[in-house]
C-alpha positions as semicolon CSV with decimal commas, in nm:
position;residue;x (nm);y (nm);z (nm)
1;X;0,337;-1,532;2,580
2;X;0,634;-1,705;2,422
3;X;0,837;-1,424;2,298
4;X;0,938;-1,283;2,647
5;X;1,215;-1,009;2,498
6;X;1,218;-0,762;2,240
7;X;1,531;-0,906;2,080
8;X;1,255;-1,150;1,919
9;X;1,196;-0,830;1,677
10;X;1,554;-0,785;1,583
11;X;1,482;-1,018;1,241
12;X;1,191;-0,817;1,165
13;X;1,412;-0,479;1,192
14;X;1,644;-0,636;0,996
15;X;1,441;-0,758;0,734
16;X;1,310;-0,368;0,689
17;X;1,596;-0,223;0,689
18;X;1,784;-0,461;0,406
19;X;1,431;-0,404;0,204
20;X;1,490;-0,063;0,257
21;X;1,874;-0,016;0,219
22;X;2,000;-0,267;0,040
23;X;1,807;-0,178;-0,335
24;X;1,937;0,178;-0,322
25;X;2,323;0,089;-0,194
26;X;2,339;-0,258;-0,377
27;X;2,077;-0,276;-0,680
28;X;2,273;-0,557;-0,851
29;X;2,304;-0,810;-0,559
30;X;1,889;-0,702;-0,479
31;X;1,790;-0,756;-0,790
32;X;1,931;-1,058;-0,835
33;X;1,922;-1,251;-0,466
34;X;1,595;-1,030;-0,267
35;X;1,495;-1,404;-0,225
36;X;1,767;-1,543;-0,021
37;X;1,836;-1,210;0,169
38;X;1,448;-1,155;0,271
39;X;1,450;-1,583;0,362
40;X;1,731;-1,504;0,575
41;X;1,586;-1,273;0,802
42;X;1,251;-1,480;0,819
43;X;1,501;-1,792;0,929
44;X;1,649;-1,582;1,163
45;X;1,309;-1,594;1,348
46;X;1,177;-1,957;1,246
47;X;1,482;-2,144;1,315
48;X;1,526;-2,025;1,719
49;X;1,121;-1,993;1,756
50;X;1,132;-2,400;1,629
51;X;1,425;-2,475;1,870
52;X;1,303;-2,279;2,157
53;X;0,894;-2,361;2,153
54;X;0,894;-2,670;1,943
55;X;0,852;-2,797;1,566
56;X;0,504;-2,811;1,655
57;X;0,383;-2,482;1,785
58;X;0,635;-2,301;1,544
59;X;0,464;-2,502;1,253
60;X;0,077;-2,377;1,402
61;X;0,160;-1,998;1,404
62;X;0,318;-2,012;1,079
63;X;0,010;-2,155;0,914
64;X;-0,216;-1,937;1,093
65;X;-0,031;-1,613;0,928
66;X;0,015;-1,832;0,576
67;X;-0,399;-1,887;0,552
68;X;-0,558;-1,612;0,781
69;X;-0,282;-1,315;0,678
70;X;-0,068;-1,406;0,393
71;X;-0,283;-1,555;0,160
72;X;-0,629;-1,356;0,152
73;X;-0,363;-1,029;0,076
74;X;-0,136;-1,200;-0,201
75;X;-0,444;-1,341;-0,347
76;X;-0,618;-0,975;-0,348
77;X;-0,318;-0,818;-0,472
78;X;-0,242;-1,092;-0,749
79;X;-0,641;-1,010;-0,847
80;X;-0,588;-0,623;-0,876
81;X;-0,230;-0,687;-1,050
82;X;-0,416;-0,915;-1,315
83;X;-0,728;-0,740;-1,359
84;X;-0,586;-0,395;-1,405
85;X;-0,272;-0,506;-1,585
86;X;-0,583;-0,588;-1,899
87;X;-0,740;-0,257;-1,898
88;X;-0,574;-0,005;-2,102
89;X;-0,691;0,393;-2,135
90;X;-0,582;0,541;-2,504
91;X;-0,554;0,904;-2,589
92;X;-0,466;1,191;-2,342
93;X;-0,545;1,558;-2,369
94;X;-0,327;1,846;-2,339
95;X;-0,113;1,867;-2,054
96;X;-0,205;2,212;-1,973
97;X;-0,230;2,278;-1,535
98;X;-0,592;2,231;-1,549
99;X;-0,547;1,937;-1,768
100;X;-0,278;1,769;-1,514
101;X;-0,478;1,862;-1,207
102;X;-0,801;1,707;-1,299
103;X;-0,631;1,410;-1,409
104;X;-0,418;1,331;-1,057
105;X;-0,807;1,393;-0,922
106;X;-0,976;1,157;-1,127
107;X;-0,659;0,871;-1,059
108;X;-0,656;0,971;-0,690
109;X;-1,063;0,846;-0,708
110;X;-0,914;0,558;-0,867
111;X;-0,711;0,439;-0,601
112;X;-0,954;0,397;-0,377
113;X;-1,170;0,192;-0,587
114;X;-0,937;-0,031;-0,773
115;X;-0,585;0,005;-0,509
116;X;-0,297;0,240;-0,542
117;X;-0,080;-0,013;-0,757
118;X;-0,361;-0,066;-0,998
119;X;-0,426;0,298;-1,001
120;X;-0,086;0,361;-1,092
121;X;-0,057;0,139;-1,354
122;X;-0,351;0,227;-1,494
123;X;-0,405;0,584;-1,513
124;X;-0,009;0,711;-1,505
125;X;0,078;0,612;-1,907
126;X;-0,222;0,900;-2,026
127;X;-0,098;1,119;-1,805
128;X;0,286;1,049;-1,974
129;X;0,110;1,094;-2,299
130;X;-0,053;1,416;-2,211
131;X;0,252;1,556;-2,079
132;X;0,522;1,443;-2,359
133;X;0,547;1,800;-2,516
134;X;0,649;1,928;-2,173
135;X;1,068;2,012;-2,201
136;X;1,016;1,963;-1,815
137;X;0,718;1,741;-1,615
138;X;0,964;1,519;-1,341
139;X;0,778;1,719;-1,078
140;X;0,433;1,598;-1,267
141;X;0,436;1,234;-1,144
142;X;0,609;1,349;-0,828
143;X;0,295;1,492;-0,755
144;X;0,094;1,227;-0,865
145;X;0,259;0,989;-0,640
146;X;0,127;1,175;-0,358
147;X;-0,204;1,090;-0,382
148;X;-0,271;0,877;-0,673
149;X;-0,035;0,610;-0,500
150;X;-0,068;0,671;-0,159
151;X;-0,316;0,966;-0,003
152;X;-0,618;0,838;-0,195
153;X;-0,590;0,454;-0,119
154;X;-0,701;0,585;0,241
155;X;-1,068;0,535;0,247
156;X;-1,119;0,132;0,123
157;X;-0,940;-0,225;0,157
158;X;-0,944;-0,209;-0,172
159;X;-0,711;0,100;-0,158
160;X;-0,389;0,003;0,013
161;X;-0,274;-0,302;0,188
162;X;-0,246;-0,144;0,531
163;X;-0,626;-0,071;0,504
164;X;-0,718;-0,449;0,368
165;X;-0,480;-0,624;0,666
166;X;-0,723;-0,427;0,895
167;X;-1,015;-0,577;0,725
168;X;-0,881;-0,925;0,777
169;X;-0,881;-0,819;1,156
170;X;-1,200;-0,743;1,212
171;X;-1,236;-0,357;1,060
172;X;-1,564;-0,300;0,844
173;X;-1,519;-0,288;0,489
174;X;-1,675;0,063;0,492
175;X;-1,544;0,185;0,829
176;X;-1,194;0,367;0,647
177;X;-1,446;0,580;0,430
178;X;-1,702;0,690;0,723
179;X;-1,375;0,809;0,974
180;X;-1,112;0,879;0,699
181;X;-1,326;1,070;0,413
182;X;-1,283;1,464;0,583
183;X;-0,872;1,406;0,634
184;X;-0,837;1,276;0,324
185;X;-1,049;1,490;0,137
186;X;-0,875;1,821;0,263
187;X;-0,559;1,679;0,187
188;X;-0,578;1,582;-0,187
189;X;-0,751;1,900;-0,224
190;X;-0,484;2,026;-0,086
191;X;-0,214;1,882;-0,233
192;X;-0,388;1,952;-0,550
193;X;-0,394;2,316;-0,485
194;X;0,001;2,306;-0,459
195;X;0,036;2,109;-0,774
196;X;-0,186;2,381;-0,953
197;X;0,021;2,644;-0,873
198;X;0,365;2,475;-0,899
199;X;0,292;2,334;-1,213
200;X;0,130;2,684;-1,351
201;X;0,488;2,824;-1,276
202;X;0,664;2,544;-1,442
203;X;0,426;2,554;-1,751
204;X;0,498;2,910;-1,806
205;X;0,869;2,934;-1,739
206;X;1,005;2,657;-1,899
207;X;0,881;2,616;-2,330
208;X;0,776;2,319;-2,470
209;X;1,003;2,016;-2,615
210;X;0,846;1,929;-2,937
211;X;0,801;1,574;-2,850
212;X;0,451;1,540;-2,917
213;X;0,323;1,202;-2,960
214;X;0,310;1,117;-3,374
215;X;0,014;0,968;-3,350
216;X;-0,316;1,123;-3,163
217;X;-0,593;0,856;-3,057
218;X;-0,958;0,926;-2,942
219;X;-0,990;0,874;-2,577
220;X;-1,124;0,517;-2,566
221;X;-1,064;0,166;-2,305
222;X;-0,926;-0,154;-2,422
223;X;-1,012;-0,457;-2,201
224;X;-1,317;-0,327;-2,052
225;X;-1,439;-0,642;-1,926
226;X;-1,192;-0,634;-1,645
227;X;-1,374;-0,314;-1,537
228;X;-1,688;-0,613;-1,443
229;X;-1,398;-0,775;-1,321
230;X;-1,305;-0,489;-1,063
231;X;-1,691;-0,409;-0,934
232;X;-1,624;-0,830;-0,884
233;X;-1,358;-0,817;-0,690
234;X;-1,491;-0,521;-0,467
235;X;-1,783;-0,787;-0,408
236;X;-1,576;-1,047;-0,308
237;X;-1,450;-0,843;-0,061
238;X;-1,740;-0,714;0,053
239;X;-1,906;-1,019;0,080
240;X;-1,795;-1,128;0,456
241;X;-1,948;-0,784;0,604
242;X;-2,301;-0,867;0,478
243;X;-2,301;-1,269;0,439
244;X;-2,173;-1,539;0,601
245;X;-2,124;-1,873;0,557
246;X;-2,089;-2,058;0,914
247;X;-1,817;-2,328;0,955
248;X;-1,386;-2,404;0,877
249;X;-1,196;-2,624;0,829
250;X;-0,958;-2,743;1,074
251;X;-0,553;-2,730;0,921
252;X;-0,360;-2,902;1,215
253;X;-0,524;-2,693;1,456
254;X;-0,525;-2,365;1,245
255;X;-0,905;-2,286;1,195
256;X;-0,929;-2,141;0,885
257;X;-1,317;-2,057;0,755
258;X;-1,486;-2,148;0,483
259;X;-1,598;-1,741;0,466
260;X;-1,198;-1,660;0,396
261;X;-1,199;-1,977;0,153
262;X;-1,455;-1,871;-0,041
263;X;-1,315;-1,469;-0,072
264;X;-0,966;-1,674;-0,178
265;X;-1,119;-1,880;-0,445
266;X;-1,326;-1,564;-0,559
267;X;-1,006;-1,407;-0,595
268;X;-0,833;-1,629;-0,798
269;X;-1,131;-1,712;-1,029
270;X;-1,163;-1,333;-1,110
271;X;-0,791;-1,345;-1,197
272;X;-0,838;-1,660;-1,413
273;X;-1,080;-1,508;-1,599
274;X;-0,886;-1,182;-1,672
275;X;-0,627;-1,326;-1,812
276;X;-0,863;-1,555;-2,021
277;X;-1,099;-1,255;-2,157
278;X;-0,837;-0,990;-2,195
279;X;-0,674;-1,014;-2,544
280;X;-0,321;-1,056;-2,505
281;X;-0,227;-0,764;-2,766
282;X;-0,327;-0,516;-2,441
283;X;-0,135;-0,715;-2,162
284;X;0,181;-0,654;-2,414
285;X;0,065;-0,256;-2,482
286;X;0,071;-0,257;-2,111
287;X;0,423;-0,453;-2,076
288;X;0,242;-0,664;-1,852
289;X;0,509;-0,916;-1,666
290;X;0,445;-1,102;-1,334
291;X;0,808;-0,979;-1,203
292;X;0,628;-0,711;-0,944
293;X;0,373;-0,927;-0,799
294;X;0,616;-1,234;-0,746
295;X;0,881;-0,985;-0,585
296;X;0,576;-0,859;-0,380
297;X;0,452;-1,202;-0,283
298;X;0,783;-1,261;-0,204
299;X;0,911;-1,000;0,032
300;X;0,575;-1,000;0,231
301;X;0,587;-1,358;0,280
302;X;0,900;-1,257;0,480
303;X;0,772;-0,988;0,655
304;X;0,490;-1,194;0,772
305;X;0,671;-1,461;0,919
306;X;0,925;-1,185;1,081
307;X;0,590;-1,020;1,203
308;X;0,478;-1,262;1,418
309;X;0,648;-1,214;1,732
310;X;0,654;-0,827;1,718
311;X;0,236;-0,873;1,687
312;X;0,248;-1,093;1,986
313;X;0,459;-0,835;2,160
314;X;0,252;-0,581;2,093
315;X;-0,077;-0,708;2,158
316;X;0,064;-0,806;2,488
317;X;0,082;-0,396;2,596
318;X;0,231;-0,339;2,962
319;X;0,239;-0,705;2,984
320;X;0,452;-0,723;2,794
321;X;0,833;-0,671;2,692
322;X;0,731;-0,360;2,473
323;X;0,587;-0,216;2,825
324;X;0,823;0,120;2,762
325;X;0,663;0,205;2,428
326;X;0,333;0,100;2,554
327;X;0,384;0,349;2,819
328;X;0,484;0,630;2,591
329;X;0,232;0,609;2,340
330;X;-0,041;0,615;2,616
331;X;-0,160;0,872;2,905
332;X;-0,314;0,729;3,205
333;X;-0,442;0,455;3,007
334;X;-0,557;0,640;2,666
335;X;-0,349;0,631;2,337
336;X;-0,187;0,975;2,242
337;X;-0,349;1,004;1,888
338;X;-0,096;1,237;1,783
339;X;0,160;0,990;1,832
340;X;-0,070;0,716;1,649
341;X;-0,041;0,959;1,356
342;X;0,308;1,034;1,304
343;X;0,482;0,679;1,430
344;X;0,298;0,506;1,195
345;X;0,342;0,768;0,927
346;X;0,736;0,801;0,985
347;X;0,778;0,444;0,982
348;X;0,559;0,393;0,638
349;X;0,746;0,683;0,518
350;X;1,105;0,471;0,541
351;X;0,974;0,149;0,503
352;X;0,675;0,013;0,424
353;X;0,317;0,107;0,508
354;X;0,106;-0,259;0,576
355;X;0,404;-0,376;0,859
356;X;0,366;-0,051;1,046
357;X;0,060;-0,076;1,058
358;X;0,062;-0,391;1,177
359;X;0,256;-0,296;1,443
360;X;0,035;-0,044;1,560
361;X;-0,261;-0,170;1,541
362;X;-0,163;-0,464;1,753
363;X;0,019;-0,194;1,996
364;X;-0,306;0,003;2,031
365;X;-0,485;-0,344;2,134
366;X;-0,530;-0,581;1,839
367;X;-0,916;-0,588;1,890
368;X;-1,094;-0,414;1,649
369;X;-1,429;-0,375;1,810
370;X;-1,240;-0,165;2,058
371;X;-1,058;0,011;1,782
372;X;-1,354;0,083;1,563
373;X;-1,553;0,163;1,876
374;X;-1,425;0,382;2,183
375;X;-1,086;0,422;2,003
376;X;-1,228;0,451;1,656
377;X;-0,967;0,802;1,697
378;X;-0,694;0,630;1,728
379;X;-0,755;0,361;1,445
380;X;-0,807;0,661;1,240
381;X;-0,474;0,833;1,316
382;X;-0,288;0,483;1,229
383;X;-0,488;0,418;0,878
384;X;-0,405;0,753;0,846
385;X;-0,034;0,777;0,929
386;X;0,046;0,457;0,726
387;X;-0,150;0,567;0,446
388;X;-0,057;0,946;0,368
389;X;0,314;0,917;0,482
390;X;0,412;0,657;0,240
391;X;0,399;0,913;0,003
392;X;0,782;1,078;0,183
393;X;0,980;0,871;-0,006
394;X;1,020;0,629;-0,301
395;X;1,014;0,355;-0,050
396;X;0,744;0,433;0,149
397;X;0,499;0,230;-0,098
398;X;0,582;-0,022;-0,394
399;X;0,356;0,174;-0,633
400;X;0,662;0,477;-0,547
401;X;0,913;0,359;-0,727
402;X;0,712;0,162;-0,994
403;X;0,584;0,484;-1,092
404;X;0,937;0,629;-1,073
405;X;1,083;0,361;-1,337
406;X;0,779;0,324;-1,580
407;X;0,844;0,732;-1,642
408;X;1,179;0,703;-1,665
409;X;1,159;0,412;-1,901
410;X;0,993;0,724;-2,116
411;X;1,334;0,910;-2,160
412;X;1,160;1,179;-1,860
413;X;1,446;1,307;-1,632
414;X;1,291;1,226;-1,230
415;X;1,398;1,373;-0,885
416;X;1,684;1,141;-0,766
417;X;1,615;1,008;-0,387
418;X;1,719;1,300;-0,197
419;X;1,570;1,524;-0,440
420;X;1,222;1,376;-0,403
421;X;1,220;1,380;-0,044
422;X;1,287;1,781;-0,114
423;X;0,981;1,768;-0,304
424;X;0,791;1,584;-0,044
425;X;0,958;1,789;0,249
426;X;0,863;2,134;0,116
427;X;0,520;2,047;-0,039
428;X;0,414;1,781;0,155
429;X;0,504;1,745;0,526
430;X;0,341;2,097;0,630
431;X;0,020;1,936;0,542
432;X;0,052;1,633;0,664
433;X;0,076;1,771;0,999
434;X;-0,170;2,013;0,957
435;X;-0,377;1,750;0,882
436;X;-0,273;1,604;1,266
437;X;-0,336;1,938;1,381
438;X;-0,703;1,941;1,264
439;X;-0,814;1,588;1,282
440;X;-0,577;1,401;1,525
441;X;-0,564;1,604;1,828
């Protein structure tokens, strides 16, 4: 193995914690240079992995990640950003309790269909709408960010990025759905239960605003040929678990197959069409703009490239130089699922959910026949962890603070940092761990 200490991850830390720091202390410089400061980190690692192992073999591993990693999950992501960015939901009703709660249940269903950002985008304007004679709903969308953008993109691919980087390993498309479907379940029910009854008390102690919307539309869907487009996309991605097509091409020594290269031109054709069918009246309803998916296409481009040798170390287990955390995550030989659970979930709930579980999925043995099969627990846990803990903090997942701005953008008054990670603390740590407690012993 060429990466023979575990200062080879210090670029990778880095890069996290300037994704993770440096919006909040410095959201001028961020907004305006997250380019150059995620490109420095990835340098960090490319330039001494070049000088150290060769131009050549850098080049190889690079291109690997760029057509096996980077580009089937940009692609996939750029497809869900397009599609869902032409479907638009008019009308809301009443934002009554009952109202809200069957609403976060119907977007948390969502999520796993169509992805947590699409979900979010999609189904959190109607639930502004229903809400706008409310003189206070902030702890509304804190609540839906639970599970609409994070809990409920547990059980596909299609859900959340952690979950479709596993399916590029090796995990069955329906495999998240068969071991995650009980956990998840009991926790957006739930969570739902404690957004009933904090949101009953809200609704009768605090009267309404008077900002009702002046105009009231029938509940109807604009662009509902990107709902074809979605089952498509689903397809696509389903495609490689029950057909394949034999064969790749060889890039420089980089085998990259024609199955992938098919599921990437499916992608972008499905996109292509979106944006050709969808009139461009709903894009601008929507304020569709292509600034989140570039800054997402961006920053994980980075975080790939920082990845690689903290994948190599931890595939490598006792072998390797991660041997101390490969010793305390495991007893006599057999990962401690707790631990598998909350790592995972702690580090998703700082930084970002698809990296850590990267990191533990290659720590736990990077072979998903053995993870799907006598350690199918343990795979669990970390979908799991990286999934539901996400949900901490308005970094844990891009669809966090997306959801965060687009309400605020509608003159509603949300939780400040700390303040949401009160929310989170008091309503939703005690059952995320009872969820460990049940399911992840």
């Amino acid at each position: 193995m060429p990466y023979t200490n575990l200062a080879w991850g210090l670029p990778f830390i880095g890069l996290l914690l300037t994704i993770a720091a440096v919006p909040l202390a410095v959201p001028g410089l961020w907004s305006r240079h997250y380019g150059k400061l995620v490109a420095f980190w990835a340098l960090a690692f490319v330039a001494p992995d070049a000088l150290i192992e060769g131009a050549g073999a850098a080049s190889r591993r690079l291109l690997d990640m760029a057509v096996n990693t980077y580009l089937p999950f940009v692609l996939l992501l750029g497809a869900l950003f397009v599609i869902t960015g032409g479907l638009r939901i008019r009308g809301a009703p009443h934002g009554t309790p009952g109202v809200n709660t069957a609403l976060l249940a119907i977007s948390t269903a969502v999520s796993s269909c169509i992805g947590t950002p699409g979900a979010s985008m999609l189904m959190l304007r109607p639930l502004v709408r229903a809400n706008r004679h409310r003189a206070r709903a902030g702890h509304v969308y804190v609540f839906f960010i639970f599970p609409v953008c994070n809990i409920g993109g547990a059980l596909t691919p299609l859900g959340n990025p952690p979950l479709f980087l596993g399916y590029l390993r090796g995990v069955p498309f329906f495999w998240p759905v068969l071991h995650l479907f009980a956990p998840t379940a009991a926790l957006v029910a739930a969570t739902l239960a404690v957004f009933y009854v904090v949101d009953r008390v809200i609704y009768r102690l605090h009267p309404k605003s008077g900002d009702i919307l002046p105009e009231i539309e029938k509940l109807s869907v604009d662009g509902g040929v990107n709902l074809l487009l979605l089952l498509g996309a689903a397809l696509a991605m389903m495609l490689r678990s029950f057909w394949s097509w034999p064969g790749a091409l060889d890039l420089y020594g980089v085998r990259w197959s024609f199955d992938d290269i098919l599921a990437d031109a499916l992608f972008i054709l499905l996109g292509a069409l979106s944006l050709k069918l969808t009139h461009q009246a709903t894009r601008q309803e929507n304020a569709f703009v292509w600034t989140p998916i570039v800054e997402i296409s961006i920053l994980f481009a980075a975080i790939f490239v920082a990845l690689i040798p903290v994948d190599a170390i931890m595939a490598a287990g006792q072998a390797g130089p991660g041997h101390a955390l490969f010793n305390a995550m495991f007893d006599t030989g057999r990962p401690v699922v707790p631990l598998f659970y909350l790592l995972p979930g702690l580090l998703s709930a700082v930084l970002d959910n698809a990296p850590a579980y990267l990191v533990f999925f290659g720590l736990a043995g990077d072979d998903a026949k053995l993870l799907t099969g006598p350690l199918a627990l343990t795979l669990a846990a970390i979908s799991a962890g990286a999934s539901y803990f996400g949900a901490m903090t308005y970094i844990g997942n891009a669809p966090n603070l997306m959801v965060k701005s687009i309400v605020e953008s509608y003159g509603v008054r949300m939780p400040n940092f700390f303040a949401y990670m009160a929310w989170s603390c008091l309503c939703l740590l005690p059952l995320l761990l009872a969820v460990m407690a049940v399911f992840f012993r």
